[in-house]
C-alpha positions as CSV (number, residue, x, y, z in Angstrom):
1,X,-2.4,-13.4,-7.4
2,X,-0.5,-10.9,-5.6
3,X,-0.5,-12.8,-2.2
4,X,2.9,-14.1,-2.0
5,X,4.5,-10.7,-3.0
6,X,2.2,-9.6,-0.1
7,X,3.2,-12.0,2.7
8,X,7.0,-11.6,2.2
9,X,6.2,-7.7,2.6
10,X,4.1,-8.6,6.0
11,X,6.9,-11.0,7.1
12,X,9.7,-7.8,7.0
13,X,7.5,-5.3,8.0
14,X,5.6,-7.1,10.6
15,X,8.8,-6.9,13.1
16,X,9.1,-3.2,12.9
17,X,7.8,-1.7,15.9
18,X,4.9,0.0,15.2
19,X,3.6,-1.7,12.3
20,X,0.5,-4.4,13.3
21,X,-1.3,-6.2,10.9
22,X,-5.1,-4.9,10.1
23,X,-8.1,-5.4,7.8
24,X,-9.3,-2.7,5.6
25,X,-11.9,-3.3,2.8
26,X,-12.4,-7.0,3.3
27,X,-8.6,-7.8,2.7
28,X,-5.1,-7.9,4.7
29,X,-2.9,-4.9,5.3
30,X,-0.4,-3.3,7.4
31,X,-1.0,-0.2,10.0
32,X,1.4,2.0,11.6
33,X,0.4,4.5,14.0
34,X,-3.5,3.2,13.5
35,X,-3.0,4.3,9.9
36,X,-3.5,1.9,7.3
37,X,-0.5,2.4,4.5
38,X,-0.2,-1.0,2.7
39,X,-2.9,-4.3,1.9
40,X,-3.2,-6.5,-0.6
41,X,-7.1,-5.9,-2.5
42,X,-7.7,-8.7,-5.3
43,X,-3.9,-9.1,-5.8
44,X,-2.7,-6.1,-6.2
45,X,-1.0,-3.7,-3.8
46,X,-2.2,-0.9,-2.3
47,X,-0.3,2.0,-0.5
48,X,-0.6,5.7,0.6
49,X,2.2,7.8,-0.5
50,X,2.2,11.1,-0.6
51,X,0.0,13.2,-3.8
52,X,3.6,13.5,-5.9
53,X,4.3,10.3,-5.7
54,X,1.2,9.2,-6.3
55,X,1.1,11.0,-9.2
56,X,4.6,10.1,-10.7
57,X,3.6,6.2,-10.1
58,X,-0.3,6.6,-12.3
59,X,1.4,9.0,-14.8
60,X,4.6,6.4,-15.0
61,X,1.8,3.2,-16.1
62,X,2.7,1.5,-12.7
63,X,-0.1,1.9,-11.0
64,X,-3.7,2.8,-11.4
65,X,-6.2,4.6,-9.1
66,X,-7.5,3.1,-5.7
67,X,-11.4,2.8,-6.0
68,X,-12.4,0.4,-3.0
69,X,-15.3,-0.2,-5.0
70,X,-17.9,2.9,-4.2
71,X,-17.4,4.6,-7.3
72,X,-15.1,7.1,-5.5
73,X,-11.1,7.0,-6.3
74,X,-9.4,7.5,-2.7
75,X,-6.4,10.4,-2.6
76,X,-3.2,9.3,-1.9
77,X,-3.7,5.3,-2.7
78,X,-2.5,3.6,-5.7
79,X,-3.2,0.0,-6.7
80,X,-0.1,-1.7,-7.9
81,X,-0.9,-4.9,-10.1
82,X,1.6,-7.9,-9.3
83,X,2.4,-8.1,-12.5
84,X,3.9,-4.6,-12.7
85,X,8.1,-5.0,-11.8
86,X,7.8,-2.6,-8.8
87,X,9.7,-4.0,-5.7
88,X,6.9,-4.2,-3.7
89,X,8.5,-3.9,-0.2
90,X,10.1,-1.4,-1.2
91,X,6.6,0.8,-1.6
92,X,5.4,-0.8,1.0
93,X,8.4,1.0,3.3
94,X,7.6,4.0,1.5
95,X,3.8,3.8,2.4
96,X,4.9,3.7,6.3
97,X,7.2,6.2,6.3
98,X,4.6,8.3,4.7
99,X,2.3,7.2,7.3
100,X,5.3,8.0,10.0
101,X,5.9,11.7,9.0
102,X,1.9,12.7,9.0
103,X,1.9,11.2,12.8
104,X,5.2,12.8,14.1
């Protein structure tokens, strides 16, 4: 579930030039800047966007909260399930260059 949608978004964004590929919470994600914006948890994805955004996706039906399983929802991460039509790349670039602008 989720997986493949992942990996193609690890294949483009791999070759940028400051993204590396990480592990956060037991599962595969991307990093930029030693920041990690976008993995793939039980087959959904997960990004950091900024709180608007964030917002806009959960109130839209999207996406839900990101609760890596403490019991705590985590600010700024949305879980995207694959079977929601988001491009996922496409939030996946926006997850880094939110990550980007906090670092410059």
């Amino acid at each position: 579930m989720g997986t493949e949608r992942f990996e193609a978004v690890v294949t483009t964004l791999a070759h940028e030039g400051d993204v590396t590929i990480s592990r956060m919470f037991g599962s595969d994600g991307l990093k930029a800047n030693g920041k990690v914006f976008a993995m793939n948890v039980k087959g959904r994805l997960v990004v950091r966007l900024v709180a608007e955004r964030v917002l806009e996706l959960l109130a839209s039906g999207v996406a839900a909260p990101f609760d890596p399983g403490h019991g705590r929802v985590m600010r700024e991460w949305v879980a995207v399930p694959d079977r929601a039509d988001v491009d996922w790349l496409e939030l996946s670039r926006e997850a880094l260059l939110t990550v980007r602008r906090r670092a410059g």
